[in-house]
RODREN-502383 format. One record per residue: residue in one letter; y, x, z of N, C-alpha, C in turn. Coordinates in steps of 0.05 Angstrom, whole numbers, padded with zeros to 5 digits, always signed. Layout:
REM RODREN-502383
AYXZYXZYXZ
...
REM end
This chain:
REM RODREN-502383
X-00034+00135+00244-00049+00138+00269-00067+00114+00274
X-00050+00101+00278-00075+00062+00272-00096+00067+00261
X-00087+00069+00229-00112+00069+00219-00136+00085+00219
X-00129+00121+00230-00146+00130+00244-00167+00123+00265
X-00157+00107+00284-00159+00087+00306-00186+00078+00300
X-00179+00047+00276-00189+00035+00268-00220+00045+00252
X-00210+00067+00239-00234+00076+00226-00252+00085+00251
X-00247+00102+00274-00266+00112+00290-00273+00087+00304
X-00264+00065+00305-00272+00044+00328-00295+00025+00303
X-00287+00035+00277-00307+00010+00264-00331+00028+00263
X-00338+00055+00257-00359+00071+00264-00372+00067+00291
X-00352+00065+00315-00368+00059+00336-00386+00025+00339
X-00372+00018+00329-00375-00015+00330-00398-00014+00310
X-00399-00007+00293-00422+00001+00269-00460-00016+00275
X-00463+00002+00298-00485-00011+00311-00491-00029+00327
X-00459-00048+00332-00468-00073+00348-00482-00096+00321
X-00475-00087+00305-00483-00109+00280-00511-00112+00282
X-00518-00092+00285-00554-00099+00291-00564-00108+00316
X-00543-00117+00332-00549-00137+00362-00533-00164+00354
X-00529-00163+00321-00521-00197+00326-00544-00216+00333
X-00548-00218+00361-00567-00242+00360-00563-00246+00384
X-00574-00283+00384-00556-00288+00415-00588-00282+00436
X-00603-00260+00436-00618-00257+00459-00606-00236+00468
X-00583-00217+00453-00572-00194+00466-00547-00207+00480
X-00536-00239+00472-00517-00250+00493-00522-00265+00504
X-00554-00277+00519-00550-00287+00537-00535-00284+00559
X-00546-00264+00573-00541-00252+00590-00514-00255+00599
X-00501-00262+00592-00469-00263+00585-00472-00297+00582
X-00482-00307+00571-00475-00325+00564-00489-00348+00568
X-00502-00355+00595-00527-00368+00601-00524-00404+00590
X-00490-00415+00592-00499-00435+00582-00488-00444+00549
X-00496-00426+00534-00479-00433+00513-00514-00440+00501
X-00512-00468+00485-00534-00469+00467-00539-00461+00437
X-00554-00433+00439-00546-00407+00417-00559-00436+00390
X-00580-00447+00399-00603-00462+00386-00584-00480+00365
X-00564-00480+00366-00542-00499+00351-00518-00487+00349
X-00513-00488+00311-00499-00467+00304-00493-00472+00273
X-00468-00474+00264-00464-00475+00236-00452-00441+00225
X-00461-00425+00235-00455-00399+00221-00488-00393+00212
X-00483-00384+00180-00505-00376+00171-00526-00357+00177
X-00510-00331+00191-00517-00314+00205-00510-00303+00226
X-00522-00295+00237-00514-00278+00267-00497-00249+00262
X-00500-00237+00241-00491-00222+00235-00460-00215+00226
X-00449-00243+00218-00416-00251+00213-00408-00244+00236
X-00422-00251+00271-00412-00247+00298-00415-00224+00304
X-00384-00210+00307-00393-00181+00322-00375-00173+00351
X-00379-00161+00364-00356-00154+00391-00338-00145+00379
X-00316-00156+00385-00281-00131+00378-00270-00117+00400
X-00295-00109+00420-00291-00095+00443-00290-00106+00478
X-00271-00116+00478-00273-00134+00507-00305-00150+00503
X-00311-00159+00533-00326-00182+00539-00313-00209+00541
X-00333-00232+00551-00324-00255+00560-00298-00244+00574
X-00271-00263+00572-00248-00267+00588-00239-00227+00589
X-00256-00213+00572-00236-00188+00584-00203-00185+00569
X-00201-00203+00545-00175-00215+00549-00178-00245+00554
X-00151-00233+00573-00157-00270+00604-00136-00293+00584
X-00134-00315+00576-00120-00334+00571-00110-00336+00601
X-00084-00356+00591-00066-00361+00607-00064-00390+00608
X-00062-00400+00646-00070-00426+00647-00049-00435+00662
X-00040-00460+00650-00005-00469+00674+00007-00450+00666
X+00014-00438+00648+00041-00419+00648+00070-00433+00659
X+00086-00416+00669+00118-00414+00692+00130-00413+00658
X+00148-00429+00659+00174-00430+00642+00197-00431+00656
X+00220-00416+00636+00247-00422+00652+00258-00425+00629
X+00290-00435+00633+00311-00448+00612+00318-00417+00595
X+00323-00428+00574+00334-00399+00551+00363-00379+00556
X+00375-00402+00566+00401-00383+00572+00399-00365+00601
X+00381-00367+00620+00367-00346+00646+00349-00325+00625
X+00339-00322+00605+00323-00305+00602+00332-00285+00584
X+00326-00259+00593+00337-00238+00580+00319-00217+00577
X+00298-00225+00567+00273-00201+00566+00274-00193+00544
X+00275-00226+00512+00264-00224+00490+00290-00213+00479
X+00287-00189+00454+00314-00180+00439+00318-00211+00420
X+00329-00205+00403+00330-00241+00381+00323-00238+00363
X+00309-00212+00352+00289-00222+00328+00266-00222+00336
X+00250-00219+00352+00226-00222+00365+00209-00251+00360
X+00191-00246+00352+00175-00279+00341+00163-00288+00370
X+00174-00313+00364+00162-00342+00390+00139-00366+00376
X+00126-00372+00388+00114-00390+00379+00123-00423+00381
X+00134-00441+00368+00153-00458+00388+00140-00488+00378
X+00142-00503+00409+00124-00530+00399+00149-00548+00409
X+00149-00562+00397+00162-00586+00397+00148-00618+00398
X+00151-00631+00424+00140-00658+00427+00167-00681+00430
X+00167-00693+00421+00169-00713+00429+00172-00726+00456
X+00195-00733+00464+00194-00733+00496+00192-00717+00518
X+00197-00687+00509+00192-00666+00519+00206-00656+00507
X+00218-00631+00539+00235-00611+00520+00225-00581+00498
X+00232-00573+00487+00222-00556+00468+00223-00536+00486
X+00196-00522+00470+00182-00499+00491+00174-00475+00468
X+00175-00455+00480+00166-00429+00459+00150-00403+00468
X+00135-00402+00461+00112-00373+00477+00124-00348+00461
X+00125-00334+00473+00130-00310+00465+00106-00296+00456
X+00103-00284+00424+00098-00273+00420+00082-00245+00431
X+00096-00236+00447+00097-00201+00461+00074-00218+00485
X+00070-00231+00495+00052-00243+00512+00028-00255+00505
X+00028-00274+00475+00011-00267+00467-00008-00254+00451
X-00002-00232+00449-00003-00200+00433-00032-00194+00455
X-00024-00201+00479-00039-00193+00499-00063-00219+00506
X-00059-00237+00503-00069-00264+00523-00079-00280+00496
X-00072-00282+00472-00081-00292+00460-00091-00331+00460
X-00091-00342+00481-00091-00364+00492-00082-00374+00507
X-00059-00391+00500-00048-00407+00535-00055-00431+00534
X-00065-00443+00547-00082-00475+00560-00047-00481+00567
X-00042-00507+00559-00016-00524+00571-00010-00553+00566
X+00002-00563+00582+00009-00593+00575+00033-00595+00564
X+00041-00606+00541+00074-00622+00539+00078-00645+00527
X+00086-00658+00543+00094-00678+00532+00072-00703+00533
X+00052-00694+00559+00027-00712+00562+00000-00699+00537
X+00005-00683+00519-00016-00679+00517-00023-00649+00522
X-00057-00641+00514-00068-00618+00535-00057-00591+00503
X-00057-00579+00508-00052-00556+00487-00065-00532+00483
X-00072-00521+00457-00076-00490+00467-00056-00478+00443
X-00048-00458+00453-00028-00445+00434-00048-00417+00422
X-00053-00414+00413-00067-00393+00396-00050-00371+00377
X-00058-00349+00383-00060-00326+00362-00076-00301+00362
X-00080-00298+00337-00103-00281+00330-00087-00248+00317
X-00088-00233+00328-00071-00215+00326-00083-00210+00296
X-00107-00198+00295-00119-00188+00269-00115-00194+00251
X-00115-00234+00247-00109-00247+00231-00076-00256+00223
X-00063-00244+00243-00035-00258+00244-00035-00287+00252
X-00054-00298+00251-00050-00331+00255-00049-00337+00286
X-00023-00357+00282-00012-00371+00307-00010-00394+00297
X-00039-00410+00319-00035-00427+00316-00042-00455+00340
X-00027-00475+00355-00036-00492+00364-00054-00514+00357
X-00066-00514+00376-00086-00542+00373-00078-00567+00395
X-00090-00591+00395-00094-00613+00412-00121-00608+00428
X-00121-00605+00451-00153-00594+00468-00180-00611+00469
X-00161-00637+00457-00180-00662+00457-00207-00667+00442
X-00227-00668+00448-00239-00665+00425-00274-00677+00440
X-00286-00699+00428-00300-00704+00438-00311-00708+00460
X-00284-00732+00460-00283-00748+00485-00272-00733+00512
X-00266-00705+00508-00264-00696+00537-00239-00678+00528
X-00227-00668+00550-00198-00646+00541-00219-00619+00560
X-00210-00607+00536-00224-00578+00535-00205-00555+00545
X-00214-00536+00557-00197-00515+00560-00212-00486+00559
X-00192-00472+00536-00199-00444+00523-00199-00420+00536
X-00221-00398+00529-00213-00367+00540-00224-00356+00511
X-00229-00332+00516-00229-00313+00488-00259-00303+00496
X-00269-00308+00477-00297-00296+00472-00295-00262+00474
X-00284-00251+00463-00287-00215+00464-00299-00211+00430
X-00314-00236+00419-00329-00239+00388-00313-00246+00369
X-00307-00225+00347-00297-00242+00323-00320-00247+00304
X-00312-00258+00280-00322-00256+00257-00304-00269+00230
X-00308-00250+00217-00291-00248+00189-00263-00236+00200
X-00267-00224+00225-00244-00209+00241-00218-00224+00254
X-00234-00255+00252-00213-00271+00269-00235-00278+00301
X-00212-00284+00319-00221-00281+00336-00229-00312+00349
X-00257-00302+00366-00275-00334+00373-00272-00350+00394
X-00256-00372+00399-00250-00373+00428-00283-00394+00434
X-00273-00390+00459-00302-00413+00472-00280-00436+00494
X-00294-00458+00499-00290-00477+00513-00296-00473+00541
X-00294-00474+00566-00300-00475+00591-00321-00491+00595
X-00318-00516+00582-00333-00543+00591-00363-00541+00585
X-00368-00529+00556-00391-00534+00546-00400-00502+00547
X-00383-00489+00542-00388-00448+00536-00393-00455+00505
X-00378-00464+00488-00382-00471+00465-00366-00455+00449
X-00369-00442+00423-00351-00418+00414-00339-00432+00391
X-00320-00423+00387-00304-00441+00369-00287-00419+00352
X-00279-00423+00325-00259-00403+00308-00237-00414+00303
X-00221-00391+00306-00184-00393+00322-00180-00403+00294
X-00181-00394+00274-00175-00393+00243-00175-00424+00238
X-00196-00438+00234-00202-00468+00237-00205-00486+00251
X-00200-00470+00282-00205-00495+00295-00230-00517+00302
X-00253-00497+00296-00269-00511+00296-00298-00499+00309
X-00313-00521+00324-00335-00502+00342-00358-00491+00321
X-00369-00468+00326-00387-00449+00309-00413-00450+00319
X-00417-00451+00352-00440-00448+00370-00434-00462+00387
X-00466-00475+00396-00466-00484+00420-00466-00516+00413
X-00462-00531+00438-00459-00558+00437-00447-00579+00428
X-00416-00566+00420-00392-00586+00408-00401-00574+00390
X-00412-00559+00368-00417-00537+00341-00409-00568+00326
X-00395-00569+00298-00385-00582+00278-00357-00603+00287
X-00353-00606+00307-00327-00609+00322-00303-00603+00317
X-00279-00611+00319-00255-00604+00305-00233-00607+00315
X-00216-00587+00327-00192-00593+00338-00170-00604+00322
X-00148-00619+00332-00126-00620+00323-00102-00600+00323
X-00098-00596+00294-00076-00578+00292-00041-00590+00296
X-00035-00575+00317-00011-00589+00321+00021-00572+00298
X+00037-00587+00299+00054-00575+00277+00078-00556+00300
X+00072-00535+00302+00080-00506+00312+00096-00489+00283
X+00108-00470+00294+00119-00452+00270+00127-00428+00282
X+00121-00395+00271+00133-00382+00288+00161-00378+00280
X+00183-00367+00295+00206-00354+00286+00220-00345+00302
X+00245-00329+00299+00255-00308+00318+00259-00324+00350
X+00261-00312+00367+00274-00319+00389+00307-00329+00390
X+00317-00318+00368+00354-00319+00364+00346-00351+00353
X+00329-00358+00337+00334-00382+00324+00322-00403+00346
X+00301-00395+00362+00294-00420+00379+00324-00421+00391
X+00333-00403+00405+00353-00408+00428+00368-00424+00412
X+00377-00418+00390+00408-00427+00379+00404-00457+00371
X+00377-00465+00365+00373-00493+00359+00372-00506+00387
X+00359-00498+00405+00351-00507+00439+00366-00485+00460
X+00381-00490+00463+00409-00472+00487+00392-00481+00509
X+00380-00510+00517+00375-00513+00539+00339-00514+00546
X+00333-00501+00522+00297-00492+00518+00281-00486+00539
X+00257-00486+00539+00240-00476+00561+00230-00451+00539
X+00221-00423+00558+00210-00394+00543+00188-00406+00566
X+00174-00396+00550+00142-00384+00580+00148-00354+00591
X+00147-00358+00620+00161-00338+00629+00128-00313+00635
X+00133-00289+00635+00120-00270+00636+00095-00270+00655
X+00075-00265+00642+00051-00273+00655+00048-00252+00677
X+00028-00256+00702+00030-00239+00726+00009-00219+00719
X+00005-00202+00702-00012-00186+00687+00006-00157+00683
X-00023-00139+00685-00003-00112+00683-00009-00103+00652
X+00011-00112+00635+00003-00105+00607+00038-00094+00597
X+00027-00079+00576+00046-00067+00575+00063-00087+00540
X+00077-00113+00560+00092-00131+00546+00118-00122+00522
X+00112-00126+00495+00136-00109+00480+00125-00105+00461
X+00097-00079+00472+00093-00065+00461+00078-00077+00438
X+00066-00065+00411+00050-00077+00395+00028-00057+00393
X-00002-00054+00400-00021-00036+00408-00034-00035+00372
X-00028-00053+00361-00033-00055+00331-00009-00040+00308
X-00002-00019+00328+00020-00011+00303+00016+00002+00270
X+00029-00013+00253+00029+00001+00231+00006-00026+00215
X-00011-00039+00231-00037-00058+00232-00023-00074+00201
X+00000-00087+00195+00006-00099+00172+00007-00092+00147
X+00004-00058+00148+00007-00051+00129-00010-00033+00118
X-00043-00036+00130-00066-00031+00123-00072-00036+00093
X-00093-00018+00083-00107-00035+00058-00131-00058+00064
X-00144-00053+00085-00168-00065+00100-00169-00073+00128
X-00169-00094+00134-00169-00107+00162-00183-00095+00186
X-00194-00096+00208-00210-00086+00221-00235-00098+00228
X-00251-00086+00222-00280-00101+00231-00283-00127+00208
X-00276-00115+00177-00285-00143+00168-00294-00125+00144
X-00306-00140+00129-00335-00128+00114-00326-00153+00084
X-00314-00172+00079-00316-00193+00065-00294-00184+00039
X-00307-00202+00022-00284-00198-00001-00258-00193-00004
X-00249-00179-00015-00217-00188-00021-00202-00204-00034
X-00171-00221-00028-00162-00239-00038-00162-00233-00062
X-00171-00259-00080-00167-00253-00116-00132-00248-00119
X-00127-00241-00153-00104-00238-00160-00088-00221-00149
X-00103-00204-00143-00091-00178-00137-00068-00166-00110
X-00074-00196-00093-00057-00205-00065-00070-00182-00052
X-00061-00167-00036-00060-00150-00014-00080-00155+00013
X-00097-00152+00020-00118-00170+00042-00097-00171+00069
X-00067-00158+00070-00061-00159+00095-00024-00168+00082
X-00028-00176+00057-00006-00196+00049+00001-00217+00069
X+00019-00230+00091+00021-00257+00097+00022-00289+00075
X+00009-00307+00079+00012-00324+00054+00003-00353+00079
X+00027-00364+00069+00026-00401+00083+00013-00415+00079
X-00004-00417+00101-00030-00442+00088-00023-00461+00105
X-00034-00485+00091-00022-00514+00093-00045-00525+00090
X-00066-00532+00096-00092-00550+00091-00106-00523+00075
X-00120-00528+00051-00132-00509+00034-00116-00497+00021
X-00088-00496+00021-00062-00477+00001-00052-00463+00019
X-00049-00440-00002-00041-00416+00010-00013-00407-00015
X+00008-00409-00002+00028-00398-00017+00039-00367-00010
X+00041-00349-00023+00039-00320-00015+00076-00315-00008
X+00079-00300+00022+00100-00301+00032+00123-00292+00017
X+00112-00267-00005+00124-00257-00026+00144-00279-00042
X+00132-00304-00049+00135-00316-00071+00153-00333-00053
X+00156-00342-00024+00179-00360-00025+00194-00353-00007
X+00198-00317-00002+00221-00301+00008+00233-00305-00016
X+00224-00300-00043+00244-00297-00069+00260-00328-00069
X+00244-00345-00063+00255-00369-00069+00272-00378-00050
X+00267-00376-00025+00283-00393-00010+00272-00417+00000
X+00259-00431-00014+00254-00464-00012+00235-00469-00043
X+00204-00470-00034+00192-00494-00050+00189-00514-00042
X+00184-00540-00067+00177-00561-00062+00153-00566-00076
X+00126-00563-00060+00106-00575-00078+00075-00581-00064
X+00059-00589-00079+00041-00602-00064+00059-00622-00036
X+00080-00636-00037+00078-00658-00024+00095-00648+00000
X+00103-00625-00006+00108-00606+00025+00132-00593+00011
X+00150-00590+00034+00170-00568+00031+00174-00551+00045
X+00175-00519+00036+00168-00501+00053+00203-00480+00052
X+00211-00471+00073+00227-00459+00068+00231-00427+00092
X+00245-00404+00075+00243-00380+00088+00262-00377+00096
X+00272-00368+00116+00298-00348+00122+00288-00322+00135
X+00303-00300+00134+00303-00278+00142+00311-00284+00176
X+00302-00260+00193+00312-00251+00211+00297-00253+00237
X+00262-00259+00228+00247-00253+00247+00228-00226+00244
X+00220-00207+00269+00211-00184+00261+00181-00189+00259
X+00173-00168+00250+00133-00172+00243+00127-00160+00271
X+00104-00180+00285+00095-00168+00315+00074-00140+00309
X+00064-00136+00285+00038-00118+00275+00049-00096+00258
X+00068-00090+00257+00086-00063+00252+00098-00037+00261
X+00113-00042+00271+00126-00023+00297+00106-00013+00317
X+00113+00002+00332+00102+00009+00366+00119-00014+00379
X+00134-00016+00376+00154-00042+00392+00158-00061+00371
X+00151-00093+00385+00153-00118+00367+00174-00121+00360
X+00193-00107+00375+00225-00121+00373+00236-00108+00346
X+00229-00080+00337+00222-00066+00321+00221-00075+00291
X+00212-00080+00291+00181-00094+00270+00206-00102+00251
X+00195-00095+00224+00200-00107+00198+00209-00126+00196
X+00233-00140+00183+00239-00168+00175+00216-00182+00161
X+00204-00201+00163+00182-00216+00158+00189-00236+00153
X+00214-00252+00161+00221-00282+00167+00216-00291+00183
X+00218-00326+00168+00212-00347+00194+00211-00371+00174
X+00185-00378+00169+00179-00404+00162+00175-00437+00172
X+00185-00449+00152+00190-00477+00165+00167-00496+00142
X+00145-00511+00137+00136-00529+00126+00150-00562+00135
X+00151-00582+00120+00163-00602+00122+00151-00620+00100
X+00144-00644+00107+00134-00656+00086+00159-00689+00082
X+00156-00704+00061+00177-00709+00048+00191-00735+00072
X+00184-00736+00093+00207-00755+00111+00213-00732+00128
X+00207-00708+00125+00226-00686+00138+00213-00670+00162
X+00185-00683+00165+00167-00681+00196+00155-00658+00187
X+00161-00644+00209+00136-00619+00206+00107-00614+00205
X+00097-00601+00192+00068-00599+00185+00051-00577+00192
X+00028-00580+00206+00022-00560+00210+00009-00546+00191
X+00015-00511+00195+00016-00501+00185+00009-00478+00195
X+00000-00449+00182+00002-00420+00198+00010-00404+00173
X+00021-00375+00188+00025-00353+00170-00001-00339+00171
X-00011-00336+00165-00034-00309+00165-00042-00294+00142
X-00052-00273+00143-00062-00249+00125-00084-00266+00104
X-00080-00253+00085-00091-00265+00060-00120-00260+00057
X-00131-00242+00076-00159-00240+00072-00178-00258+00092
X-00157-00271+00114-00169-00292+00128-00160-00315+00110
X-00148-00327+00093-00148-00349+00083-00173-00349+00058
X-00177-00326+00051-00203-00332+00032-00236-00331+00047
X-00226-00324+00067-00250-00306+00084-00261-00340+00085
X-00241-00359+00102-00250-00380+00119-00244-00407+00089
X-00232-00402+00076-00227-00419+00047-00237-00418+00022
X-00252-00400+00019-00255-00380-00012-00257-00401-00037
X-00254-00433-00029-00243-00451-00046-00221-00462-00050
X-00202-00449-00033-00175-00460-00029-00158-00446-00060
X-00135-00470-00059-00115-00460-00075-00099-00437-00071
X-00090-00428-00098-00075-00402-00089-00041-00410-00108
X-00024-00411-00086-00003-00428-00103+00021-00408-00109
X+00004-00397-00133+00029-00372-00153+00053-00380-00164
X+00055-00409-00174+00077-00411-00188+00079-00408-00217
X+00054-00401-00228+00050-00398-00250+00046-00418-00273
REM end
């Protein structure tokens, strides 16, 4: 059914390609400066349907302690940050399925928690970034089918994938990636009994659900036009990238635990895939990945689909094991 979906929405979408240009978004977009820009073409930028903010990020999110909350089943994926001096905190997934961005503080610094449904990638940044703390909403624009957030401060567009501004005034700018990991809900609780969840946003969305069902197990992404991963990887394979390496999820479910490039990465079973099921809770065993580099500190890191790590890398390593 999805993929039905998908096919009639990329036909409709078909003809925004020939309005990639920013005189068809001013209008929309009065202070973004189109005149400065490291994308080659206008044409990589297309609508994935919504407008500005028509999916709203979430600002100050309400947390409560883990043992009050009884929404999430326990394989359900969280996004979970851990500071220093702060207690450990975890976004739920199923929230942002919907919201895609939460603006937050912990632990004194500013945050955005990020995920890109299309791409699978969840990932946080540090908001900081030339000289000022920035705060995110969602463009409505992807390109290479990840999705483009913009800055409030400047209206500056930036890609979730890298982290880095595309258009506008910050354009060559670079967030910090903070070291996040997703994994079940059963495992945040059981490590943090006394955890903070982000509690349910005041939005009428229908929380749970996954509107992308079946979405993981496509041959072709949506709305993306670009090569396929070499070596015969799947474009909607998951594979762990770590800087420019990409280790394919395949290869260290079998293993359990590599050790290489400098990093140690390890799998366990028992988180579900949010891009599977009609219901997240649903969803395929996928895991739950941990990166660690050799005094034990976590690294950041994301899971995402293999056709966004070549899309945004197409020089990166591909770590087979071979």
């Amino acid at each position: 059914m999805f993929a039905r979906i998908l096919a009639a929405a990329a036909l409709v979408c078909a003809p925004l390609v020939a309005f990639a240009d920013p005189s068809f978004w001013r209008h929309e977009w009065p202070q973004t400066d189109f005149n400065r820009t490291s994308v080659p073409s206008w044409v990589e930028i297309q609508s994935g349907g919504p407008g500005k903010d028509g999916i709203p990020a979430i600002d100050t999110p309400a947390f409560v302690r883990a043992p009050g909350f009884r929404v999430l089943s326990p394989r359900e994926p969280v996004i979970t940050l851990e500071v220093d001096g702060a207690v450990p905190r975890t976004y739920p997934v199923r929230y942002l399925m919907w919201h895609e961005i939460v603006n937050d503080t912990v632990g004194g610094i500013p945050v955005a928690v990020t995920f890109c449904p299309l791409c699978n990638s969840g990932i946080t940044f540090d908001r900081r970034a030339g000289g000022r703390t920035l705060s995110f909403g969602v463009t409505g624009k992807l390109r290479r089918s990840d999705m483009v957030m913009y800055d409030r401060e400047t209206q500056s567009w930036w890609q979730q994938a890298e982290g880095r501004a595309i258009v506008g005034a910050m354009t060559g700018a670079r967030l910090k990636q903070l070291p996040t990991w997703m994994e079940s809900w059963a495992e945040f609780r059981a490590r943090n009994p006394q955890g903070l969840v982000m509690a349910e946003p005041g939005f009428n969305r229908a929380y749970g659900r996954n509107p992308y069902r079946g979405y993981d197990t496509l041959k072709r992404p949506f709305l993306y036009s670009g090569e396929v991963p070499p070596h015969g990887i799947p474009a909607l394979a998951r594979v762990v990238r770590v800087g420019d390496r990409a280790w394919p999820l395949t290869r260290l479910s079998k293993a359990g635990t590599l050790r290489e490039a400098g990093v140690t990465l390890s799998w366990r079973a028992g988180q579900a895939s949010a891009l599977d099921s009609g219901q997240i809770a649903r969803g395929r065993d996928v895991g739950s990945v941990r990166v660690r580099n050799a005094q034990g500190r976590d690294v950041p890191h994301d899971v995402m689909f293999a056709f966004a790590f070549h899309a945004f890398w197409p020089d990166g390593d591909w770590m087979l094991g071979r």
